[in-house]
N, C-alpha and C positions, 0 to 999 in steps of 0.2 A: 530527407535526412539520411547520409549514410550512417554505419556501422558506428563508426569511430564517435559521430557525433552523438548516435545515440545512447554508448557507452558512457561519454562523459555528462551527456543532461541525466543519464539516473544515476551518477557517483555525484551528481552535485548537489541531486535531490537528497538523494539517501544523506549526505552530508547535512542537509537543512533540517530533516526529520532528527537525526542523530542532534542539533542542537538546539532545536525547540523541544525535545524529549530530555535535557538537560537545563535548559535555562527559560521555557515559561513559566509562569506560578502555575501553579499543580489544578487551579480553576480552569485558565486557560487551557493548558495542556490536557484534561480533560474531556473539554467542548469539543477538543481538535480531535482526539483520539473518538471520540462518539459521530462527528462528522464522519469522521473516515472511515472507520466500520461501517456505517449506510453506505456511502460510495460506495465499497467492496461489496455490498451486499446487492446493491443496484447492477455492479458491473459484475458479478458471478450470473444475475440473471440472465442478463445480457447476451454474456458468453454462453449461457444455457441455452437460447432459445435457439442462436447461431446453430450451436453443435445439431440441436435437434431436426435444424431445420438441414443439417449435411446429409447425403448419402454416405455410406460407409466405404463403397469404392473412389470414392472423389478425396481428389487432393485437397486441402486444408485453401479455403477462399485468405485475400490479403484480407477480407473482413475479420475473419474468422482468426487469423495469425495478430493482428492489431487488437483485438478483443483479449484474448492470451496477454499479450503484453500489457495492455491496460490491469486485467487481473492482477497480474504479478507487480503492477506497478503499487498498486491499490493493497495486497496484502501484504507489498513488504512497509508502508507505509503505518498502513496500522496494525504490523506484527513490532517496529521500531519505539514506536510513540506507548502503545503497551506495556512496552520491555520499560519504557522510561517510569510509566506509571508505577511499576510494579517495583523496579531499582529504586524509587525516590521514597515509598512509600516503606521500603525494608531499611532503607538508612533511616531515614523520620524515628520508627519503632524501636532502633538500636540506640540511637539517643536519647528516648525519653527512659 
């Protein structure tokens, strides 16, 4: 996958995060955001052991550069879906 394509598969994602953190039921949307915080938690390990296992003079392995991206895929995923929990749950409180 080049560049370009990778830019747009996580603007498309980020878009799909952006509207199931908008329009699941807040059950759902829940499940999802507790899924995904695991994932992020599995894939920060992941990237941990990578790092640990780098030498300090060696360049960054493609392992090691696709693990990074995976994190960052994984935390923007359920920093968005949070933001939604969090947004839907402060309107809810303002109308009751």
């Amino acid at each position: 996958m080049n560049h370009r394509e990778a830019f747009s598969t996580v603007a498309d994602e980020i878009t799909d995060w952006q509207i199931a953190a908008q329009q699941l039921p807040m059950t759902e949307l829940c499940a999802m955001t507790a899924t995904c915080q695991q994932t992020l938690a599995e894939t920060l390990n992941a990237f941990n052991i990578l790092c640990l296992s780098h030498t300090d003079g060696d360049e960054p392995t493609a392992e090691a550069m696709q693990a990074l991206g995976e994190v960052t895929r994984q935390a923007t995923a359920a920093a968005i879906l949070a933001l939604g929990i969090s947004h839907r749950a402060r309107l809810a409180a303002q109308q009751n």
